[in-house]
mmCIF file of the N, C-alpha and C atoms, coordinates in Angstrom:
data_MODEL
# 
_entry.id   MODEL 
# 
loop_
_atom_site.group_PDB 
_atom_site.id 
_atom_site.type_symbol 
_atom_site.label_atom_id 
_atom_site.label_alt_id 
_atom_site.label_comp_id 
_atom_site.label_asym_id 
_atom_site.label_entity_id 
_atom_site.label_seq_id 
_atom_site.pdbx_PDB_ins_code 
_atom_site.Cartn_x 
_atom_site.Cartn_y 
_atom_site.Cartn_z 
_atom_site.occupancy 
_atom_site.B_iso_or_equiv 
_atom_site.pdbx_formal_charge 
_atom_site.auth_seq_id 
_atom_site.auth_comp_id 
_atom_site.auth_asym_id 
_atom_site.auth_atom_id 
_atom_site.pdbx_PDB_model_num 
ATOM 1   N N  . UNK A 1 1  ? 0.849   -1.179 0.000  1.00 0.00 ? 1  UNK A N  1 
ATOM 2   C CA . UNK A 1 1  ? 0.000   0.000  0.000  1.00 0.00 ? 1  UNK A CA 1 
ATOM 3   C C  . UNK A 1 1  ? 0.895   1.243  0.000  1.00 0.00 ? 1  UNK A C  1 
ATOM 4   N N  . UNK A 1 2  ? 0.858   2.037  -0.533 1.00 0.00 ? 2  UNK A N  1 
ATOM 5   C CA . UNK A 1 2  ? 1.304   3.237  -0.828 1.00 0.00 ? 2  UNK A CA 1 
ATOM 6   C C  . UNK A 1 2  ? 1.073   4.452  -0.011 1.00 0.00 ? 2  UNK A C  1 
ATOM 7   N N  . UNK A 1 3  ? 1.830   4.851  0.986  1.00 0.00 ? 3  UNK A N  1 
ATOM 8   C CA . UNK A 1 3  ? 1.080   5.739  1.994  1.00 0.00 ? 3  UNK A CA 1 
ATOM 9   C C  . UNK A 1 3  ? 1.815   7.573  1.564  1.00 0.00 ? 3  UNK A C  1 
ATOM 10  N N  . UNK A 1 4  ? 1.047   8.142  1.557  1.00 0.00 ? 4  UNK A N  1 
ATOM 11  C CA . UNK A 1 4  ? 1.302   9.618  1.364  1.00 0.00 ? 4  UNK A CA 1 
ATOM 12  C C  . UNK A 1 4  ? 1.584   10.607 2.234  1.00 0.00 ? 4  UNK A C  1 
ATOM 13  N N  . UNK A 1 5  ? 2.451   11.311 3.026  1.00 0.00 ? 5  UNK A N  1 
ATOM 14  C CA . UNK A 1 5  ? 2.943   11.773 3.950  1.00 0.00 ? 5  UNK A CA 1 
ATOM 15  C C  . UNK A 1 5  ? 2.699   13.621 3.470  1.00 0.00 ? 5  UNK A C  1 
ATOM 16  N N  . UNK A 1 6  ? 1.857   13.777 4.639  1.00 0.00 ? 6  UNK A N  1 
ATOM 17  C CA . UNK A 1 6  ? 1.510   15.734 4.470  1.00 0.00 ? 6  UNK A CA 1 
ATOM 18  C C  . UNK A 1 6  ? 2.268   16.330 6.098  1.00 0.00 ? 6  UNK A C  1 
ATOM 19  N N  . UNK A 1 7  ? 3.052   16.715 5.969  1.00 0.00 ? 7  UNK A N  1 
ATOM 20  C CA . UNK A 1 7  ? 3.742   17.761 7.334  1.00 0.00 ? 7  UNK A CA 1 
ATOM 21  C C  . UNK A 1 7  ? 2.822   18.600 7.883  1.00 0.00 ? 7  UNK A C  1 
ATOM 22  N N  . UNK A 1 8  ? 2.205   18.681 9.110  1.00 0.00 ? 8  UNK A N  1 
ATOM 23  C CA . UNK A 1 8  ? 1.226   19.074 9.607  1.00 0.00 ? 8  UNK A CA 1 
ATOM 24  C C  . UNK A 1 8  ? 2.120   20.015 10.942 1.00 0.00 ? 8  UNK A C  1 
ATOM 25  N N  . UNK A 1 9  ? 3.062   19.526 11.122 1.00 0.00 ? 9  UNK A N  1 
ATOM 26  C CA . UNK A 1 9  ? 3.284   20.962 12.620 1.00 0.00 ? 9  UNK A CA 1 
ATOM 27  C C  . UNK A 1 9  ? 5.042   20.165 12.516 1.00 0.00 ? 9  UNK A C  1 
ATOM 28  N N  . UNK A 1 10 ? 5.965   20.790 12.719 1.00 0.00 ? 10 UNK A N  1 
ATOM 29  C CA . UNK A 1 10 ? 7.140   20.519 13.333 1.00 0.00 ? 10 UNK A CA 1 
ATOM 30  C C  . UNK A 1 10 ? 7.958   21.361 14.695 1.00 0.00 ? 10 UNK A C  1 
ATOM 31  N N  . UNK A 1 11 ? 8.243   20.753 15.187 1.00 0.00 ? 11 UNK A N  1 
ATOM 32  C CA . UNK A 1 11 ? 9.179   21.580 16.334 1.00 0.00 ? 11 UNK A CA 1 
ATOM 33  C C  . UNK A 1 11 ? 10.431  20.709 17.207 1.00 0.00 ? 11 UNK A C  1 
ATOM 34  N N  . UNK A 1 12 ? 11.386  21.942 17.909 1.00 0.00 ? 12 UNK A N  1 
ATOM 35  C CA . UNK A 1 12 ? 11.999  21.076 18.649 1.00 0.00 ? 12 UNK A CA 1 
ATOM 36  C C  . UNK A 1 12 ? 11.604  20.894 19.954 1.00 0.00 ? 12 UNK A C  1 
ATOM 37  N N  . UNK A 1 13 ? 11.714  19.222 20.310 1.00 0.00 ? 13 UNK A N  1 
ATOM 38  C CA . UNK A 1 13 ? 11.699  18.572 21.622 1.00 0.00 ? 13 UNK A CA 1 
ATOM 39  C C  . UNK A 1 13 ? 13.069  19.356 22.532 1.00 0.00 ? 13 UNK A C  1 
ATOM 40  N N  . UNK A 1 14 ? 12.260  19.576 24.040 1.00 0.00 ? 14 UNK A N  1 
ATOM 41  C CA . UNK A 1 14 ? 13.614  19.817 24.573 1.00 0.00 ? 14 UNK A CA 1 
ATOM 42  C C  . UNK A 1 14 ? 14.034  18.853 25.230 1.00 0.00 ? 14 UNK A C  1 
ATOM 43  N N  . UNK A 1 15 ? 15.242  19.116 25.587 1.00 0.00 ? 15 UNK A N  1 
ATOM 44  C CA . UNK A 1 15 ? 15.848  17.748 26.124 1.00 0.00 ? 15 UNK A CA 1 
ATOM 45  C C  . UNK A 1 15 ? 14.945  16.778 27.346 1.00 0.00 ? 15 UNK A C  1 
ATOM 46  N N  . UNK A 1 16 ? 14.896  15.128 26.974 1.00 0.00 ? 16 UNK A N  1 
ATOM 47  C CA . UNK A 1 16 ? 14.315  14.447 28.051 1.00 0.00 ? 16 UNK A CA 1 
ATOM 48  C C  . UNK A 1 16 ? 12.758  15.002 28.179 1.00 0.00 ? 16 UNK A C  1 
ATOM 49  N N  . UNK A 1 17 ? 12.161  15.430 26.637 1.00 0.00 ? 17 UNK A N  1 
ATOM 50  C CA . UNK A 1 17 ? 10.680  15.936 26.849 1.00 0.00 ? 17 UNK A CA 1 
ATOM 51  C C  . UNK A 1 17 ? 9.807   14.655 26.912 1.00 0.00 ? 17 UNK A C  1 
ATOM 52  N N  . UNK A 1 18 ? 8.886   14.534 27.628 1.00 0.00 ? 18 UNK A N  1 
ATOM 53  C CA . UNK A 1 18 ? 7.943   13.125 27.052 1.00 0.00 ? 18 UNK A CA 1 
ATOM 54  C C  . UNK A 1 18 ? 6.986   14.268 25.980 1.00 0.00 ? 18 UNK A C  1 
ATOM 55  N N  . UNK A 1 19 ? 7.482   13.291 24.730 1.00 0.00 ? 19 UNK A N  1 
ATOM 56  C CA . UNK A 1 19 ? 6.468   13.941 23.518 1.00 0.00 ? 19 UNK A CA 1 
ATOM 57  C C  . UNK A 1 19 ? 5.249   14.171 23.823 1.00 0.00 ? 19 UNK A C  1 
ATOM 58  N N  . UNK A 1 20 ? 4.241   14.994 23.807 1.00 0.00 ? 20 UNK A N  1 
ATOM 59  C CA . UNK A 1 20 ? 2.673   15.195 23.713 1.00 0.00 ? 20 UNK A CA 1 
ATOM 60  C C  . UNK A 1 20 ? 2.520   16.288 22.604 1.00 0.00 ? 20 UNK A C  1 
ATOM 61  N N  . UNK A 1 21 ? 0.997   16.053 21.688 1.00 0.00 ? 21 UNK A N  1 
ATOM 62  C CA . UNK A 1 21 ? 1.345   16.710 20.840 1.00 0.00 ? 21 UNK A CA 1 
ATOM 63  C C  . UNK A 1 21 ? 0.281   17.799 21.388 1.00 0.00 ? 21 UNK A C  1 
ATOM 64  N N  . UNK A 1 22 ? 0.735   19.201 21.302 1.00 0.00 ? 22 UNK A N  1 
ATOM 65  C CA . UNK A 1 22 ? 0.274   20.737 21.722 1.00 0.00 ? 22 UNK A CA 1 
ATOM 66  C C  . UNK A 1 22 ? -0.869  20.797 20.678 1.00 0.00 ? 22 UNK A C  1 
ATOM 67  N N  . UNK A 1 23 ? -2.128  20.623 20.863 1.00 0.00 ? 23 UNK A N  1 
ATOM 68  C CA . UNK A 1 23 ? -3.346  20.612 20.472 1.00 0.00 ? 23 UNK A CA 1 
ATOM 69  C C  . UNK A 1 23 ? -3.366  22.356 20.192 1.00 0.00 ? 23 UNK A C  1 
ATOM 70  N N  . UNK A 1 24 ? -3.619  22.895 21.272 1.00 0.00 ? 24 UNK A N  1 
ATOM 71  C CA . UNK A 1 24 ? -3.539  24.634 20.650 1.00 0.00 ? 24 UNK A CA 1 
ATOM 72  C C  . UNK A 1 24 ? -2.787  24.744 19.862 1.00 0.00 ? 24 UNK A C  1 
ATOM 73  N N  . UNK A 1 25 ? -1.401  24.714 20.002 1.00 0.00 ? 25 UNK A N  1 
ATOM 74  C CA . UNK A 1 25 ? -0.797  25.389 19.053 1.00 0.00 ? 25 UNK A CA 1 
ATOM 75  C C  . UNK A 1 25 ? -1.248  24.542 17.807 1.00 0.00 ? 25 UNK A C  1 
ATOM 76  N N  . UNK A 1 26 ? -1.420  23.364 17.624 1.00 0.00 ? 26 UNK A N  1 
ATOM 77  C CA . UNK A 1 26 ? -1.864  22.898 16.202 1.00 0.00 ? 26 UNK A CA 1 
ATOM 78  C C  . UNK A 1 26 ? -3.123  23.581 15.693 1.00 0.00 ? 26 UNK A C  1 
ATOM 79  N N  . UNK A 1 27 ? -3.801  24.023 16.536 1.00 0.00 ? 27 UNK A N  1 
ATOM 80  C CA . UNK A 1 27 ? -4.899  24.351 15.993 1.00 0.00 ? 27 UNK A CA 1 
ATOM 81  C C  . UNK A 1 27 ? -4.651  25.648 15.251 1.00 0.00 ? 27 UNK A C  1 
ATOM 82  N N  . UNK A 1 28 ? -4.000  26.544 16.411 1.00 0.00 ? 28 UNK A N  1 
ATOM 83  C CA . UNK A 1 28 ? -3.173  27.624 16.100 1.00 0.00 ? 28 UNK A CA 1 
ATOM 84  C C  . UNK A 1 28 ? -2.955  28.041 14.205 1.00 0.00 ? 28 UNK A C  1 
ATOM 85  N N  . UNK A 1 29 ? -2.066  27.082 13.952 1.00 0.00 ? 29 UNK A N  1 
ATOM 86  C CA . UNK A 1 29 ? -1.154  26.664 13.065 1.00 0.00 ? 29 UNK A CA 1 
ATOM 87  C C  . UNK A 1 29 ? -1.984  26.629 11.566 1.00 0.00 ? 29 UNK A C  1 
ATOM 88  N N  . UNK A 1 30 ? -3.167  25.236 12.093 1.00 0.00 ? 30 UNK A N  1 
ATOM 89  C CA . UNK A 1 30 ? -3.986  25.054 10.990 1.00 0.00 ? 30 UNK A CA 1 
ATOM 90  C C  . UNK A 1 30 ? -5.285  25.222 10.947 1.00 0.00 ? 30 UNK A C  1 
ATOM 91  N N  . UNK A 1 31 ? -5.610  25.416 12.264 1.00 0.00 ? 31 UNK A N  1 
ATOM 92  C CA . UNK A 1 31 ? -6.939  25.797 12.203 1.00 0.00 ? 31 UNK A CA 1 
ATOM 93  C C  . UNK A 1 31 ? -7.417  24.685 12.819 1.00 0.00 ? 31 UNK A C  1 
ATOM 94  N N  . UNK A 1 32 ? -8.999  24.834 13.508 1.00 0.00 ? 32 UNK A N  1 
ATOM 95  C CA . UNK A 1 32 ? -9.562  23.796 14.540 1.00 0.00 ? 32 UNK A CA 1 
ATOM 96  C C  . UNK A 1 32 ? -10.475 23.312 13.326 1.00 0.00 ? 32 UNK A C  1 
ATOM 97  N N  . UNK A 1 33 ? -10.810 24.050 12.206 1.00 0.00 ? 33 UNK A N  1 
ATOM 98  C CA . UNK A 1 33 ? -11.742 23.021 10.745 1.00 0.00 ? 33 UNK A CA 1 
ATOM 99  C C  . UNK A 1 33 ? -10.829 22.243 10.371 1.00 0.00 ? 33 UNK A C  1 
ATOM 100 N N  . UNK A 1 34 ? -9.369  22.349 10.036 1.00 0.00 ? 34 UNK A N  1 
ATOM 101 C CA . UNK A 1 34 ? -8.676  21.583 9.487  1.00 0.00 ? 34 UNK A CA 1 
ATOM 102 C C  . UNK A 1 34 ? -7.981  20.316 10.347 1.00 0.00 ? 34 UNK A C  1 
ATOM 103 N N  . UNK A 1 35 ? -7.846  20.395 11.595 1.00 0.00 ? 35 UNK A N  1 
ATOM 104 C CA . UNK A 1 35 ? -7.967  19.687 12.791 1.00 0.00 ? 35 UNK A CA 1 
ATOM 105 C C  . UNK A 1 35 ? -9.263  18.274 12.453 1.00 0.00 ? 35 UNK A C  1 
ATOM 106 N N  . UNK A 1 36 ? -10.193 19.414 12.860 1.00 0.00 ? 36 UNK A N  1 
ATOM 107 C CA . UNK A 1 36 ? -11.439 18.208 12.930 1.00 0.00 ? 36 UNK A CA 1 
ATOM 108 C C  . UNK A 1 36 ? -11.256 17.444 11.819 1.00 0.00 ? 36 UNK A C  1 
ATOM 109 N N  . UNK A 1 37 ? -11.242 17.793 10.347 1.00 0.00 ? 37 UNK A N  1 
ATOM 110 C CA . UNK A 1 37 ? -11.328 17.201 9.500  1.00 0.00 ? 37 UNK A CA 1 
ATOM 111 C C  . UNK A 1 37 ? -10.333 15.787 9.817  1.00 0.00 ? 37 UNK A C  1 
ATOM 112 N N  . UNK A 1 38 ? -9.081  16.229 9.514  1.00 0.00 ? 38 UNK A N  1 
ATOM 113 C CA . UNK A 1 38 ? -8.298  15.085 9.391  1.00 0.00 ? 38 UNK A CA 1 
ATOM 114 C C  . UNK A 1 38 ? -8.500  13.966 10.491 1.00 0.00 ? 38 UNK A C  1 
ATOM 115 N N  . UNK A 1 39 ? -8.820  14.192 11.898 1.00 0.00 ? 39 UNK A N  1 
ATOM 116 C CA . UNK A 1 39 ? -9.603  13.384 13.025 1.00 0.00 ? 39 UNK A CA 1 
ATOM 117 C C  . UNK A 1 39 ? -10.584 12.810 12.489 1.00 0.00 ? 39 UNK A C  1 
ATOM 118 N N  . UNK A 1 40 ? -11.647 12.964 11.561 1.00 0.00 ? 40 UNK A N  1 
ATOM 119 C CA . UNK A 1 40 ? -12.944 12.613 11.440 1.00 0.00 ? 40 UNK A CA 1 
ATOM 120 C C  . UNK A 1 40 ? -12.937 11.619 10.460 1.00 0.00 ? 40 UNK A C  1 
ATOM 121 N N  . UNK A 1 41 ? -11.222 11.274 9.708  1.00 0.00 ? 41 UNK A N  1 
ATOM 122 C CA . UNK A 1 41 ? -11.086 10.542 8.649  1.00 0.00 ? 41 UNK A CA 1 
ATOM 123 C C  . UNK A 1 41 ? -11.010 9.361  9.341  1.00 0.00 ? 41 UNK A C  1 
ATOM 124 N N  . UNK A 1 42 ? -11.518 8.125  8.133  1.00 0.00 ? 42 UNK A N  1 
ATOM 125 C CA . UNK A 1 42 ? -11.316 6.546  8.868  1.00 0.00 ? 42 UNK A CA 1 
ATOM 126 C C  . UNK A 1 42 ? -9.740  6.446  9.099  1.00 0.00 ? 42 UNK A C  1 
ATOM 127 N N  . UNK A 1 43 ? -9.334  5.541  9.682  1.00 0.00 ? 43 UNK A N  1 
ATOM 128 C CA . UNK A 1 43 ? -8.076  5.356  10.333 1.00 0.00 ? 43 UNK A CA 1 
ATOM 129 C C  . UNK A 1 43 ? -7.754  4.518  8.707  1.00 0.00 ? 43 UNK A C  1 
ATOM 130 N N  . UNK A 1 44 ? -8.358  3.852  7.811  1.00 0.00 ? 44 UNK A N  1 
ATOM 131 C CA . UNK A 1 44 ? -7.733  3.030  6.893  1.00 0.00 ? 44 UNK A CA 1 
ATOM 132 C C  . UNK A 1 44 ? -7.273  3.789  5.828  1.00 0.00 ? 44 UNK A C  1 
ATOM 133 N N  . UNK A 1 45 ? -8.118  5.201  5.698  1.00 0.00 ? 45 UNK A N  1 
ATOM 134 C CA . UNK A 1 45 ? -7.770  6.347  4.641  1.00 0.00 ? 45 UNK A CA 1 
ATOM 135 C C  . UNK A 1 45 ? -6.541  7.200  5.319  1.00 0.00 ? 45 UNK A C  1 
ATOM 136 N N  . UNK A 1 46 ? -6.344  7.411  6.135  1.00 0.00 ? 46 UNK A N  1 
ATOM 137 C CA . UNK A 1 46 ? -5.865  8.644  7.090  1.00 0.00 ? 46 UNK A CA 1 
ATOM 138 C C  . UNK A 1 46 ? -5.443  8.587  8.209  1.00 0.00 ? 46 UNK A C  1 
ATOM 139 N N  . UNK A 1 47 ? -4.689  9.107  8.790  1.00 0.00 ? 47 UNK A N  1 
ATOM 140 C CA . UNK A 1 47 ? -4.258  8.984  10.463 1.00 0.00 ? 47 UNK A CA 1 
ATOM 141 C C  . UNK A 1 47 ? -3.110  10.029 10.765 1.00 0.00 ? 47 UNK A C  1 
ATOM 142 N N  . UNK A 1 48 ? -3.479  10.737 11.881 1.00 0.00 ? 48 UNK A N  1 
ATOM 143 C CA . UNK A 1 48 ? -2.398  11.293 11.971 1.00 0.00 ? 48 UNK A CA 1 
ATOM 144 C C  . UNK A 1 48 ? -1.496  10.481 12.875 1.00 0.00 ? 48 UNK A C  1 
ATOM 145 N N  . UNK A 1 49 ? -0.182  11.178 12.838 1.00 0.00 ? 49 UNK A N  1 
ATOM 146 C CA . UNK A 1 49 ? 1.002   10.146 13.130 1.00 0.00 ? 49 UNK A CA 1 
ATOM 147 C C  . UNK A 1 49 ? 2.398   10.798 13.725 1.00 0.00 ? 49 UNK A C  1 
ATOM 148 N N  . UNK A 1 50 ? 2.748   10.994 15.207 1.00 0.00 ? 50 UNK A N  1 
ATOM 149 C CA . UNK A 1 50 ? 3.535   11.204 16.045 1.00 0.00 ? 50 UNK A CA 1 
ATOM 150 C C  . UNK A 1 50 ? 5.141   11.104 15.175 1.00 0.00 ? 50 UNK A C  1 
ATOM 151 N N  . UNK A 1 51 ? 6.066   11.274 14.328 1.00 0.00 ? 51 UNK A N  1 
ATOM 152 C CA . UNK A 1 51 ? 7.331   11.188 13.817 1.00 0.00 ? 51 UNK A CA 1 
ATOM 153 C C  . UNK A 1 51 ? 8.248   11.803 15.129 1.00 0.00 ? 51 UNK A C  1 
ATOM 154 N N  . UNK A 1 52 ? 9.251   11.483 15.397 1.00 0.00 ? 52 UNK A N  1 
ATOM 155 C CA . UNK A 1 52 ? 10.512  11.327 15.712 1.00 0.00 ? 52 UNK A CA 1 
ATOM 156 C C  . UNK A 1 52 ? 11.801  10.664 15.493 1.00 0.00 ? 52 UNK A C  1 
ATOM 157 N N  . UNK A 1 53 ? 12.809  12.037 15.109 1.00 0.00 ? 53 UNK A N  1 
ATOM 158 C CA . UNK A 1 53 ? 13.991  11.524 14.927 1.00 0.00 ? 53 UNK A CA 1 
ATOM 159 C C  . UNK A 1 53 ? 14.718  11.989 15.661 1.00 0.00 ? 53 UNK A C  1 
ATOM 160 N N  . UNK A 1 54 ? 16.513  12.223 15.675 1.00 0.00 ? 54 UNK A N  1 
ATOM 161 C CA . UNK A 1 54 ? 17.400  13.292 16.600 1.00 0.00 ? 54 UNK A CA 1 
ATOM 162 C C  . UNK A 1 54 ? 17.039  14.180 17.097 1.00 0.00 ? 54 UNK A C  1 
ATOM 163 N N  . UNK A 1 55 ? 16.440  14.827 15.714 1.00 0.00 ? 55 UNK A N  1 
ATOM 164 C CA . UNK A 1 55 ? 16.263  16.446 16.348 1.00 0.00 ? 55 UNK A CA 1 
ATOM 165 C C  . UNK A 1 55 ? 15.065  17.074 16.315 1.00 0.00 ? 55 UNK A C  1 
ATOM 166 N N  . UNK A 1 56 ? 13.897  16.415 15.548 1.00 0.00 ? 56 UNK A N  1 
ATOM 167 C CA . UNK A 1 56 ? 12.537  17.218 15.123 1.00 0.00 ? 56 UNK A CA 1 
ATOM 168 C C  . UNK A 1 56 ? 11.531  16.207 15.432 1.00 0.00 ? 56 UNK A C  1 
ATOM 169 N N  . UNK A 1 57 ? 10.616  16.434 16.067 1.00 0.00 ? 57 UNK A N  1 
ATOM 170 C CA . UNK A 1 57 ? 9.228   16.047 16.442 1.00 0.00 ? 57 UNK A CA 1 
ATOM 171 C C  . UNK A 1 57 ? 8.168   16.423 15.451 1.00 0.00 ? 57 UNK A C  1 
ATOM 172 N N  . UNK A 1 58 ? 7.211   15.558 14.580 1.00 0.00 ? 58 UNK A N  1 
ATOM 173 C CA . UNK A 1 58 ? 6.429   15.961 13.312 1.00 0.00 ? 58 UNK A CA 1 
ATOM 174 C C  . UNK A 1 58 ? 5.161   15.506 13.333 1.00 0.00 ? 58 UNK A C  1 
ATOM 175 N N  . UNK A 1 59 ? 4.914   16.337 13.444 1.00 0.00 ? 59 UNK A N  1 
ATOM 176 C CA . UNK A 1 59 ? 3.218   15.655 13.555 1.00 0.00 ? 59 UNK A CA 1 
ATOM 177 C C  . UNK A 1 59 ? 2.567   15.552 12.058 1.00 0.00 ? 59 UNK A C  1 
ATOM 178 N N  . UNK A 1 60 ? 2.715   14.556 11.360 1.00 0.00 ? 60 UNK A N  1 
ATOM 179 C CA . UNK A 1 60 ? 1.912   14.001 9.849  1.00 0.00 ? 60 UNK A CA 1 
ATOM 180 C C  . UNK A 1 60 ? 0.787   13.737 9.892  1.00 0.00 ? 60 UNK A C  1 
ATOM 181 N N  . UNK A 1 61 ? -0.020  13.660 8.525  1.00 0.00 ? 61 UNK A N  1 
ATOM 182 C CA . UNK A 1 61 ? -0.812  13.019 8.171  1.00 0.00 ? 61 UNK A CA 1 
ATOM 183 C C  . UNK A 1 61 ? -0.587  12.283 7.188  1.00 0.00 ? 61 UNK A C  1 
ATOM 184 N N  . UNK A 1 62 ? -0.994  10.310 7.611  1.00 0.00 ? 62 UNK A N  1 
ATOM 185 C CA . UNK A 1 62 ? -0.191  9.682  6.470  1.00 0.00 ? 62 UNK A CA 1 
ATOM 186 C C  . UNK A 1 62 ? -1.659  9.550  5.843  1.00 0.00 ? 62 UNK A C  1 
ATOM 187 N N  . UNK A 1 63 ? -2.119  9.656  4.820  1.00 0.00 ? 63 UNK A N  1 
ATOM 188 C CA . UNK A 1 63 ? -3.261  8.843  3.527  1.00 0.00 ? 63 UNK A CA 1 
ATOM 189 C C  . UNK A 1 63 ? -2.812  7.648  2.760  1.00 0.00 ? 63 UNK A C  1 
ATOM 190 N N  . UNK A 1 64 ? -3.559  7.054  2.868  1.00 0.00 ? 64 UNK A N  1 
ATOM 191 C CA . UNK A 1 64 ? -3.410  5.909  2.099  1.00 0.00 ? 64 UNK A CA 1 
ATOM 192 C C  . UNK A 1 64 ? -4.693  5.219  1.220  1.00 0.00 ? 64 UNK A C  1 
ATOM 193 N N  . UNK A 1 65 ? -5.425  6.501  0.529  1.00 0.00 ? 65 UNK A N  1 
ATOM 194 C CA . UNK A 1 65 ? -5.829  6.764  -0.327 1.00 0.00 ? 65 UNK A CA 1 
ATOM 195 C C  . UNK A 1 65 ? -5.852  8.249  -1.202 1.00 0.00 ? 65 UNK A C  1 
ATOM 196 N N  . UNK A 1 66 ? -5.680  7.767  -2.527 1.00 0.00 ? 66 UNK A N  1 
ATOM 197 C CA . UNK A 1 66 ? -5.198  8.626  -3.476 1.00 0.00 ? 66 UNK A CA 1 
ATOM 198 C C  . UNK A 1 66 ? -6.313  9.487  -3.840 1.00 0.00 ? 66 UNK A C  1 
ATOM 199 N N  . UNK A 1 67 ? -7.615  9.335  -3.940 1.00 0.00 ? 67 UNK A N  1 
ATOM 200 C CA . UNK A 1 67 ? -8.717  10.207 -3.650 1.00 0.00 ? 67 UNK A CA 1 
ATOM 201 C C  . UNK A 1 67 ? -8.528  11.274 -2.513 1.00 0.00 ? 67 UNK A C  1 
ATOM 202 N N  . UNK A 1 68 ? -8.865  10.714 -1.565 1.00 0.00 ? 68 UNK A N  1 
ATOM 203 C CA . UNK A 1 68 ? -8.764  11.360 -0.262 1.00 0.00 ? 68 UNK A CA 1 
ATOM 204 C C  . UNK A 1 68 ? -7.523  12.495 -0.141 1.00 0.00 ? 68 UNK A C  1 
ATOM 205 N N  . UNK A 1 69 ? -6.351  12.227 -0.164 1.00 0.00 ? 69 UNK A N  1 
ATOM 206 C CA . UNK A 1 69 ? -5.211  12.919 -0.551 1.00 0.00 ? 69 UNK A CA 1 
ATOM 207 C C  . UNK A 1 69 ? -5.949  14.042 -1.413 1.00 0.00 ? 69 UNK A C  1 
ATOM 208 N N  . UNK A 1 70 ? -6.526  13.634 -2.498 1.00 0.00 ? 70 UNK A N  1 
ATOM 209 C CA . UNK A 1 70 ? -6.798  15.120 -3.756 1.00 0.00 ? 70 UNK A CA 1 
ATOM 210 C C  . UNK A 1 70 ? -7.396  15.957 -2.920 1.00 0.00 ? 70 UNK A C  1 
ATOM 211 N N  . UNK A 1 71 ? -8.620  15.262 -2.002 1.00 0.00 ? 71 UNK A N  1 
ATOM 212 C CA . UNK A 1 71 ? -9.204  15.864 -1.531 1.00 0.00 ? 71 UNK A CA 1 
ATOM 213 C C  . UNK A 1 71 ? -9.248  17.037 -0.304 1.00 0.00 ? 71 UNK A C  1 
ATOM 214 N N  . UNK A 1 72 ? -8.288  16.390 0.275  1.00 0.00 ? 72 UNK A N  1 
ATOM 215 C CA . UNK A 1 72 ? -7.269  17.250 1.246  1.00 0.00 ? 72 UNK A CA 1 
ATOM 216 C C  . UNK A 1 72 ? -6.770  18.409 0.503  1.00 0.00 ? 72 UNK A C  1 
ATOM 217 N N  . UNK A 1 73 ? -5.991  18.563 -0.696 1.00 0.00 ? 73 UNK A N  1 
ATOM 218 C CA . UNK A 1 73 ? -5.009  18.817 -1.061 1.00 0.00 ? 73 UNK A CA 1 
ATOM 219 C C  . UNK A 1 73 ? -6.166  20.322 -1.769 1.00 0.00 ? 73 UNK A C  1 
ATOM 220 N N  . UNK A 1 74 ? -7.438  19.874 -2.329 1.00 0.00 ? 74 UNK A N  1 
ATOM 221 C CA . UNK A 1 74 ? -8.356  20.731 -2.632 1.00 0.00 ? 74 UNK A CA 1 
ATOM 222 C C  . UNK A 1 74 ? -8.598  21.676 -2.111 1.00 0.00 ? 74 UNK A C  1 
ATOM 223 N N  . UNK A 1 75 ? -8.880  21.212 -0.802 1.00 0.00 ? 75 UNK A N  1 
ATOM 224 C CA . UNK A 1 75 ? -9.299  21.857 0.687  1.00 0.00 ? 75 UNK A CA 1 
ATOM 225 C C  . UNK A 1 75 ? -8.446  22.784 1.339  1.00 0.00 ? 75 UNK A C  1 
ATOM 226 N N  . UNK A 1 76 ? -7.372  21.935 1.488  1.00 0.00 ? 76 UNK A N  1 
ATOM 227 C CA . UNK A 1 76 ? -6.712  22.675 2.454  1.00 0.00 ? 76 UNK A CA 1 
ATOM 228 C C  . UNK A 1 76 ? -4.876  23.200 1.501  1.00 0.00 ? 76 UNK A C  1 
ATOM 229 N N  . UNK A 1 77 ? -5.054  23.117 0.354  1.00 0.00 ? 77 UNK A N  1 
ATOM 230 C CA . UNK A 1 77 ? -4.015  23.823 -0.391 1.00 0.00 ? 77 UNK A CA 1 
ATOM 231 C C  . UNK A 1 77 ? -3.679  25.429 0.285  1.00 0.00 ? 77 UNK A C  1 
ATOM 232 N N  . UNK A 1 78 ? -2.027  25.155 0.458  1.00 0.00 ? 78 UNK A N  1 
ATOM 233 C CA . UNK A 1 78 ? -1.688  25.969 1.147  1.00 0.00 ? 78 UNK A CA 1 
ATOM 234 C C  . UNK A 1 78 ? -0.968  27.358 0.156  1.00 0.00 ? 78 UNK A C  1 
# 
């Protein structure tokens, strides 16, 4: 399956942080319509998804449908 990766918020962790992801500021960022939306998607189309590496904490949205993706991409084209 082919999954599609959209960057939804990045920042740095400070040292020894337990990750949680900052709901305001996401909303902040993208908005509480664009929030709900991606929440309201089935988990088999969509999900958002916690990333960590060294240095950056990422909050994604992976799709794993190619419709859905357009449809996002319609919507919420930045």
């Amino acid at each position: 399956m082919k999954t599609n990766v959209v960057e939804i918020l990045k920042w740095l962790p400070e040292e020894g942080e337990n990750i949680e992801i900052d709901w305001p500021k996401v909303h902040k960022t993208i908005g509480i319509d664009h929030t709900n939306w991606l929440l309201k998607q089935l988990p088999t189309t969509c999900q958002l998804m916690l990333y960590r590496n060294d240095i950056y904490c990422r909050l994604v949205a992976e799709f794993y449908d190619d419709t859905l993706l357009l449809q996002y991409r319609l919507m919420w084209a930045k």
